[in-house]
MDTraj code that builds the backbone (N, CA, C; nanometers):
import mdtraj as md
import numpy as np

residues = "UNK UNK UNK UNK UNK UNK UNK UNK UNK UNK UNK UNK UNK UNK UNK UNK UNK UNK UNK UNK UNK UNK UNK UNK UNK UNK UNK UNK UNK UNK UNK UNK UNK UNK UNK UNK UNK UNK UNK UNK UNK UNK UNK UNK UNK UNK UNK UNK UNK UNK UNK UNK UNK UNK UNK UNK UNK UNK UNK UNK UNK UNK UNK UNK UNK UNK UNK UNK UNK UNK UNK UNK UNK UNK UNK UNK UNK UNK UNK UNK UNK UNK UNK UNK UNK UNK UNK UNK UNK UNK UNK UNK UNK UNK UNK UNK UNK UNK UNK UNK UNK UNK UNK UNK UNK UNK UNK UNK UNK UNK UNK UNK UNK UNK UNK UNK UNK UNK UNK UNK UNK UNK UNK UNK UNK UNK UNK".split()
xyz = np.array([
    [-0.8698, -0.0845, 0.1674],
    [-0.7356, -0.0543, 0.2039],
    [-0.6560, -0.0322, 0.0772],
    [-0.6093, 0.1015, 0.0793],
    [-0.4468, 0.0885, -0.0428],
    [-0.3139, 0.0766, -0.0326],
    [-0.2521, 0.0094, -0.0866],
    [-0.1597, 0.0010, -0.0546],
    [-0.0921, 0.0982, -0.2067],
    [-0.0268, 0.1912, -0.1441],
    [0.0489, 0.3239, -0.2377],
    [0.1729, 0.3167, -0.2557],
    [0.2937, 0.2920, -0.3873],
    [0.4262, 0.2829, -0.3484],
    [0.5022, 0.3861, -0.4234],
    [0.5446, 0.4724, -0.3806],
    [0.6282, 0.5428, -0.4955],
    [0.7760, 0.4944, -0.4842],
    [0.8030, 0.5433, -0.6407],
    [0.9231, 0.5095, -0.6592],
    [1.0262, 0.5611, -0.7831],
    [1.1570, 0.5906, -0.7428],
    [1.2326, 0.6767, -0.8450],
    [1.2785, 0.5770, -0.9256],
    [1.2555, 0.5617, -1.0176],
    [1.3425, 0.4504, -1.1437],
    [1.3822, 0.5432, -1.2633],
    [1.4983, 0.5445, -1.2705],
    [1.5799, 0.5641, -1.3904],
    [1.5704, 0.5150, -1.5053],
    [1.5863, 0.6041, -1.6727],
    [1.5071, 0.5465, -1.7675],
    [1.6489, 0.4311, -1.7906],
    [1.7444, 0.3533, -1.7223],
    [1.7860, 0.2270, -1.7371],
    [1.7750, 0.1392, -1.6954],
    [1.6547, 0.1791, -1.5359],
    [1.5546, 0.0803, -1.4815],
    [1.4527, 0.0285, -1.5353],
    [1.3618, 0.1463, -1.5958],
    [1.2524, 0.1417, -1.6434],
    [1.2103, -0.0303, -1.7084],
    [1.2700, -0.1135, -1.7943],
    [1.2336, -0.1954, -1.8505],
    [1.2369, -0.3249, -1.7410],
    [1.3083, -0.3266, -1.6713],
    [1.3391, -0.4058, -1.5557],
    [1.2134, -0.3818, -1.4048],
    [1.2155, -0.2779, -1.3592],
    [1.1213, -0.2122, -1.2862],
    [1.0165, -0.2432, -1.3200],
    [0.9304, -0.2199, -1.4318],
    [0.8369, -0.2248, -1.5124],
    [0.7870, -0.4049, -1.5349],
    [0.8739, -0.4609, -1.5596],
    [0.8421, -0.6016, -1.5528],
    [0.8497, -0.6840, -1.4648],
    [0.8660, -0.6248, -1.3067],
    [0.9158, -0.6502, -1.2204],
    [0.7817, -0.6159, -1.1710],
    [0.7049, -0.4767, -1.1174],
    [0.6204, -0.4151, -1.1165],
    [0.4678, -0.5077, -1.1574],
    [0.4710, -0.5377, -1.2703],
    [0.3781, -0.6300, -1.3909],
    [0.3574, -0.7531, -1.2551],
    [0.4269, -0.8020, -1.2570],
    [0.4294, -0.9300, -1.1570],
    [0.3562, -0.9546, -1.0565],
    [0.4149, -0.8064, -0.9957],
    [0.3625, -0.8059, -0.8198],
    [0.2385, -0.7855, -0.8491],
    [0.1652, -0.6981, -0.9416],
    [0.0453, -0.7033, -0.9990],
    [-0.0466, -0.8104, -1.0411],
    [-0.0228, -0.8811, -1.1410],
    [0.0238, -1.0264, -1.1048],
    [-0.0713, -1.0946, -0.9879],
    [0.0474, -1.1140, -0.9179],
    [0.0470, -1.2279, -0.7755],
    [-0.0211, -1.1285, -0.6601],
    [-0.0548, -1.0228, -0.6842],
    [-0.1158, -0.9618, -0.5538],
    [-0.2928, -0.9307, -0.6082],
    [-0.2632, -0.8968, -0.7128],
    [-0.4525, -0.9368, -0.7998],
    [-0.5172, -1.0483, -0.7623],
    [-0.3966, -1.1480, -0.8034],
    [-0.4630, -1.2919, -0.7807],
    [-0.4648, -1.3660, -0.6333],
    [-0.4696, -1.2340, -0.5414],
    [-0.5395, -1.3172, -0.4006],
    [-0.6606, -1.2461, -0.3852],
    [-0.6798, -1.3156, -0.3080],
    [-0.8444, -1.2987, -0.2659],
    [-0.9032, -1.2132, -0.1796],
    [-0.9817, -1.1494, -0.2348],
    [-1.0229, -1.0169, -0.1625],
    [-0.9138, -0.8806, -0.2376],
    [-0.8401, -0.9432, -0.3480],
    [-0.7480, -0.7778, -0.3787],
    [-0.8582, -0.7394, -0.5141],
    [-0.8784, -0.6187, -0.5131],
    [-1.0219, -0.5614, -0.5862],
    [-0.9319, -0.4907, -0.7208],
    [-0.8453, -0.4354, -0.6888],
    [-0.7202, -0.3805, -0.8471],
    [-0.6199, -0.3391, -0.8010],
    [-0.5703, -0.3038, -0.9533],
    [-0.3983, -0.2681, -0.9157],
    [-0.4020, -0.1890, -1.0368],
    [-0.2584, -0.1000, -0.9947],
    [-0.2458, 0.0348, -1.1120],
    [-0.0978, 0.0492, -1.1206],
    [-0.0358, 0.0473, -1.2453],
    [0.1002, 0.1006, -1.2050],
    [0.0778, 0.2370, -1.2763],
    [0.1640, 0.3447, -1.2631],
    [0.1346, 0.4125, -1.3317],
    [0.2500, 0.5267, -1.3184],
    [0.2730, 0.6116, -1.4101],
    [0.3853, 0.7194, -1.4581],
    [0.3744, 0.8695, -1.3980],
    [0.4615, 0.9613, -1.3279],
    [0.3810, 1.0689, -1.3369],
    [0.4036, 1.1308, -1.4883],
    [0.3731, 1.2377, -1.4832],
    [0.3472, 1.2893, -1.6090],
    [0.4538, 1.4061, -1.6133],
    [0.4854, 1.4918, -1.4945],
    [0.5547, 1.5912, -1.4944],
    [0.7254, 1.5685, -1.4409],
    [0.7448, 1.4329, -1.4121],
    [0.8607, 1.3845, -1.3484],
    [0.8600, 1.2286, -1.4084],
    [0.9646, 1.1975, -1.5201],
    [0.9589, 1.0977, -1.5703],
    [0.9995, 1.0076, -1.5213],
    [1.0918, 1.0368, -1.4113],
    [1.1352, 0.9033, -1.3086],
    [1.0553, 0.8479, -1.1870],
    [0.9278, 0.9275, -1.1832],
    [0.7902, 0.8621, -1.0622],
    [0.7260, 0.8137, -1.0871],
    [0.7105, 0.6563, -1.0289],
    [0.6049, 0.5670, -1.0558],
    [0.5591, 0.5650, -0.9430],
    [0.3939, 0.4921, -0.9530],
    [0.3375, 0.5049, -0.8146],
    [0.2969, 0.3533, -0.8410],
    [0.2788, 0.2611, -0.7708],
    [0.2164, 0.1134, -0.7355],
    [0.0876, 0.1333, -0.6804],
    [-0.0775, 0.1076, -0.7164],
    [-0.1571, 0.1178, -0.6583],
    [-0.2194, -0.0118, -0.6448],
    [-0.2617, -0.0789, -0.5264],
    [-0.3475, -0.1892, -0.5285],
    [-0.4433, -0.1564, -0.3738],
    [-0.5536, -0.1849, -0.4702],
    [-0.6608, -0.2095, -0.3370],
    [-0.6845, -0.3254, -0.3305],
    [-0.7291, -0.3326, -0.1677],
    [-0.7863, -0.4395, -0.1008],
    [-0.9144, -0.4273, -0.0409],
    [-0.9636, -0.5166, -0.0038],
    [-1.1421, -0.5365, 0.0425],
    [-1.1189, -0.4255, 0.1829],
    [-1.0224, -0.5009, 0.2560],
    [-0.9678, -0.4746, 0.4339],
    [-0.8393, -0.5023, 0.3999],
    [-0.8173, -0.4678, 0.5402],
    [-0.6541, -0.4544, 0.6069],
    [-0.6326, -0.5779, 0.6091],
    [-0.7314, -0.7259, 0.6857],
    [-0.6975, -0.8325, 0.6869],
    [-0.6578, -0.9204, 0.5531],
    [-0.7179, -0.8526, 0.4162],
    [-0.6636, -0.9206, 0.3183],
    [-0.5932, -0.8267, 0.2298],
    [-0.5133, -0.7281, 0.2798],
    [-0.3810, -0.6851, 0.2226],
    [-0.2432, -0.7440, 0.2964],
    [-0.3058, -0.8141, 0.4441],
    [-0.2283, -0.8848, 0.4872],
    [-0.1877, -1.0204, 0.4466],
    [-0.3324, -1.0917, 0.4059],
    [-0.3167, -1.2092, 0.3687],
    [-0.2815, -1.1955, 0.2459],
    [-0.2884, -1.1073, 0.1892],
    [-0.2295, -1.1139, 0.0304],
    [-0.0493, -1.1571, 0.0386],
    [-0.0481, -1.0924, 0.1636],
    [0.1017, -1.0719, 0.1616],
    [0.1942, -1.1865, 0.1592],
    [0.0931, -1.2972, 0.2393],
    [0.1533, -1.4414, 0.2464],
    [0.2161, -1.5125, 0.1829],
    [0.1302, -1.5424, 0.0638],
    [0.1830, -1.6458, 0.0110],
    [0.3326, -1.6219, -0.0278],
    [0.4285, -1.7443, -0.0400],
    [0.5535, -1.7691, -0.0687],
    [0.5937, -1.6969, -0.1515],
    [0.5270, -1.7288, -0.2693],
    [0.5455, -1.6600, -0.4141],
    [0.5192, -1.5203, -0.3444],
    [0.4504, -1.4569, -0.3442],
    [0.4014, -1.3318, -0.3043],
    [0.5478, -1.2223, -0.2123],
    [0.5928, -1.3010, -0.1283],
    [0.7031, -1.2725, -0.0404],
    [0.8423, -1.3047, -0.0779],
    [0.8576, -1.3658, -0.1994],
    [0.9763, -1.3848, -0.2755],
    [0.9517, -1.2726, -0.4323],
    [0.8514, -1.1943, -0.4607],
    [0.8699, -1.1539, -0.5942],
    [0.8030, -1.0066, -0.5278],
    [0.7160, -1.0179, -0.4821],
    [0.6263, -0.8361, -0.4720],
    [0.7525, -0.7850, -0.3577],
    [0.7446, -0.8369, -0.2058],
    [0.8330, -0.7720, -0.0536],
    [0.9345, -0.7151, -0.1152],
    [1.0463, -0.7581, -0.2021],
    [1.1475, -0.6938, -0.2260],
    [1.1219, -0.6031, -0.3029],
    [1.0592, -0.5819, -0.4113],
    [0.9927, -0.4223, -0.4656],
    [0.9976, -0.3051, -0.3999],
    [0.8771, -0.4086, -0.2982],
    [0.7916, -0.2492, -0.1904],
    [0.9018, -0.2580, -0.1199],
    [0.9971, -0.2757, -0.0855],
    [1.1018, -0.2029, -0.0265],
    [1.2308, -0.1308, -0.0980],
    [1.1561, -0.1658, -0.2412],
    [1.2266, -0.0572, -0.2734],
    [1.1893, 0.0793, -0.3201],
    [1.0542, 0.0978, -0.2453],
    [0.9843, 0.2108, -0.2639],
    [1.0867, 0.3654, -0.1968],
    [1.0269, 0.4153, -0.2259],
    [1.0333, 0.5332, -0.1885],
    [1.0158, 0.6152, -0.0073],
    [1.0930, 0.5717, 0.0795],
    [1.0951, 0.5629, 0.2484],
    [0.9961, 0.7032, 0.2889],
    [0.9380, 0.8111, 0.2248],
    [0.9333, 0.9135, 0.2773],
    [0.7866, 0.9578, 0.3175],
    [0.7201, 0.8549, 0.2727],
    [0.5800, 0.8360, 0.3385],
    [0.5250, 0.7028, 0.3476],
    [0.4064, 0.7173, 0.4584],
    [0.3738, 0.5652, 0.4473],
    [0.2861, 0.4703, 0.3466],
    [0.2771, 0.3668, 0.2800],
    [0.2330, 0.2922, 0.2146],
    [0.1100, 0.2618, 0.2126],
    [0.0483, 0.2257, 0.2943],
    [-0.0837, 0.1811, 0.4061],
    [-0.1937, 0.2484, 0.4116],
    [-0.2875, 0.2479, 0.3321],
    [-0.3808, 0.3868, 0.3728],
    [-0.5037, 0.2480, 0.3894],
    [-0.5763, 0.3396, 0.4662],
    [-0.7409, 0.2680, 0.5109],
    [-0.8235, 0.4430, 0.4059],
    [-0.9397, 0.3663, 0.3352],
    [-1.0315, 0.4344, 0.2768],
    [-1.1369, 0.5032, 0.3508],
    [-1.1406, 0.5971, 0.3924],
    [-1.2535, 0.6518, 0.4940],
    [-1.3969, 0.7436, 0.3887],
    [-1.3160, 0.7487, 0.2900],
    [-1.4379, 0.8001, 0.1661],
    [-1.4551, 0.7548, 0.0459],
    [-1.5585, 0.7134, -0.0855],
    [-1.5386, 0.6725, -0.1630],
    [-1.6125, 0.6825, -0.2224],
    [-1.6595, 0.7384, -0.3911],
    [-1.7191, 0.8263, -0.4613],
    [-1.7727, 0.7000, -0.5995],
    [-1.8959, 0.6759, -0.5912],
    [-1.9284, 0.6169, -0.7454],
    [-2.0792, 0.6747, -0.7829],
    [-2.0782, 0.7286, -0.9134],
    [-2.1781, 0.7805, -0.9972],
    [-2.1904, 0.9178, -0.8980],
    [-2.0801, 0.9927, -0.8504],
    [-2.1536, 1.1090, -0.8265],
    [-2.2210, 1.0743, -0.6513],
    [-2.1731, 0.9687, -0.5665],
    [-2.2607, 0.9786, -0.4568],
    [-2.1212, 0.9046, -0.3689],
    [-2.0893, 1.0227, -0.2546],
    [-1.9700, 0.9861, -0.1986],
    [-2.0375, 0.8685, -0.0679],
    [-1.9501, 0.7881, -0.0390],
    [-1.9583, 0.6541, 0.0912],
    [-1.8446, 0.7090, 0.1997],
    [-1.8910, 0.7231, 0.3432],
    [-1.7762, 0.7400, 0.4174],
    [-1.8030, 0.6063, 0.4777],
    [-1.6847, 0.6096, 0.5342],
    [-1.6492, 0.4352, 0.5777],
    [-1.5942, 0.4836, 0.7304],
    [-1.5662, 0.4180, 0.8777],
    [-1.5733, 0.4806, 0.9682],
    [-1.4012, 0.3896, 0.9794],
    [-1.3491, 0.4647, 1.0447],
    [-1.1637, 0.4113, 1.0421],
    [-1.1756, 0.3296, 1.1410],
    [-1.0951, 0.2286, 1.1502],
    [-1.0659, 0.1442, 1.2252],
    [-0.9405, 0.1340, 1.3009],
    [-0.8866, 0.2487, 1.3108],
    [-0.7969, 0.2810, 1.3986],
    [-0.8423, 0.3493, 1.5108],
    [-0.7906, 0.3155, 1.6456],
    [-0.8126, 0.3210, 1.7994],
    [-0.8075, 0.4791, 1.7698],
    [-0.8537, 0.5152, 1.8528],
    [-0.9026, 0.6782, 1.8468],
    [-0.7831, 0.7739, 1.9289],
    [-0.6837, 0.6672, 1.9828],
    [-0.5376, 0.6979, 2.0491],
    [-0.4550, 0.6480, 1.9820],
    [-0.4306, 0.6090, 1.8564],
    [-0.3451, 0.5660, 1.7591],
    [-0.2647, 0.6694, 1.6853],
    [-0.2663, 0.8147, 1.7308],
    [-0.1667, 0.9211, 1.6764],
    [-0.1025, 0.9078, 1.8276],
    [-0.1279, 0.8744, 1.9486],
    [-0.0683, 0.9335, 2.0650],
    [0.0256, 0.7996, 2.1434],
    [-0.0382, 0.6613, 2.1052],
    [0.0099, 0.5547, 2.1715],
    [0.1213, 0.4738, 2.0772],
    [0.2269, 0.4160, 2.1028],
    [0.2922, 0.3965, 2.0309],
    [0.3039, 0.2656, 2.0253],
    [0.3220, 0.1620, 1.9523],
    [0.3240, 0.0345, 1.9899],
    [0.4099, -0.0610, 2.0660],
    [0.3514, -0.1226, 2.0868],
    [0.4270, -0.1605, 2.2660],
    [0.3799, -0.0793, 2.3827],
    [0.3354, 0.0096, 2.3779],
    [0.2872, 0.0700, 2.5203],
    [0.1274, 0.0467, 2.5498],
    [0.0716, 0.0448, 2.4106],
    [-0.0937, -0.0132, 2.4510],
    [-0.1497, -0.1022, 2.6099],
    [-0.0504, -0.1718, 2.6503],
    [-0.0777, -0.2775, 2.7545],
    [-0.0358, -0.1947, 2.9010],
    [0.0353, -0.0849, 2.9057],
    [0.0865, -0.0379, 3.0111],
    [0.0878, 0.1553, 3.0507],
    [0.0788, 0.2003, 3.1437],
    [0.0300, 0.3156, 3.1171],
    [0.1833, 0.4475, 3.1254],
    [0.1742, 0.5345, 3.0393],
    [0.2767, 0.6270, 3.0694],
    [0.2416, 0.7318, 3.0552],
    [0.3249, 0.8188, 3.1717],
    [0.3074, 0.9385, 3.1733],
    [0.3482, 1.0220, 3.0453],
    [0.3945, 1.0433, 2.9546],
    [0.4099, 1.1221, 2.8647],
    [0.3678, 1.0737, 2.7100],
    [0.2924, 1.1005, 2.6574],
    [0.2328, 1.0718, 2.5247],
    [0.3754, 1.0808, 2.3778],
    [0.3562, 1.0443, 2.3347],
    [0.4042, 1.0941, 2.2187],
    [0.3634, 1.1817, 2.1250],
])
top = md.Topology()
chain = top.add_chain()
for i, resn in enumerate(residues, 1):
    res = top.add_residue(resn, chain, resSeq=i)
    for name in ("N", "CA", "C"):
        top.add_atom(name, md.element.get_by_symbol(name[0]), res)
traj = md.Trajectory(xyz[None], top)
């Protein structure tokens, strides 16, 4: 699982952001089951940073999320990401030495059409 954050910081954020950033890196490395983390710059737009951290699964990007510390220093960050896509990705492919792994998704195969809260009950019009 990745969890992806972009974000616009201004070069009078930057030193603040950045050490702020360091942290959540930090405290979200150091749970269990989180495999790395990346902060990183774009290159062609000096105000885009992206937050990268993987996880084993979904269940321990969740549990990462827990702890106290974790929900008092990283949560307020990632909300201050960037609203215009989602955060959350599941890995369905993955490439080492030249030999790609597909991984099979674990999302319900009606998860573009059902919306949550309606799973339990039936309606006539899809989304």
């Amino acid at each position: 699982m990745l969890l992806v954050c972009r974000f616009a910081v201004t070069d009078a954020e930057v030193e603040t952001f950045t050490a702020r950033a360091r942290r959540a890196l930090e405290l979200l490395t150091a749970q269990p089951r989180c495999l790395s983390g990346r902060l990183a710059r774009a290159t062609d737009e000096a105000d885009r940073w992206v937050l990268v951290v993987e996880f084993e699964s979904v269940v321990a990007y969740r549990r990462a999320l827990s702890p106290f510390e974790v929900r008092e220093h990283v949560i307020p960050l990632l909300s201050e990401a960037l609203p215009d896509e989602p955060a959350a990705y599941e890995v369905l492919a993955e490439a080492t030495d030249g030999a790609v792994t597909d991984h099979t998704s674990l999302l319900a195969q009606d998860a573009g059409t059902v919306r949550l809260g309606e799973a339990a009950q039936p309606h006539s019009t899809p989304r």
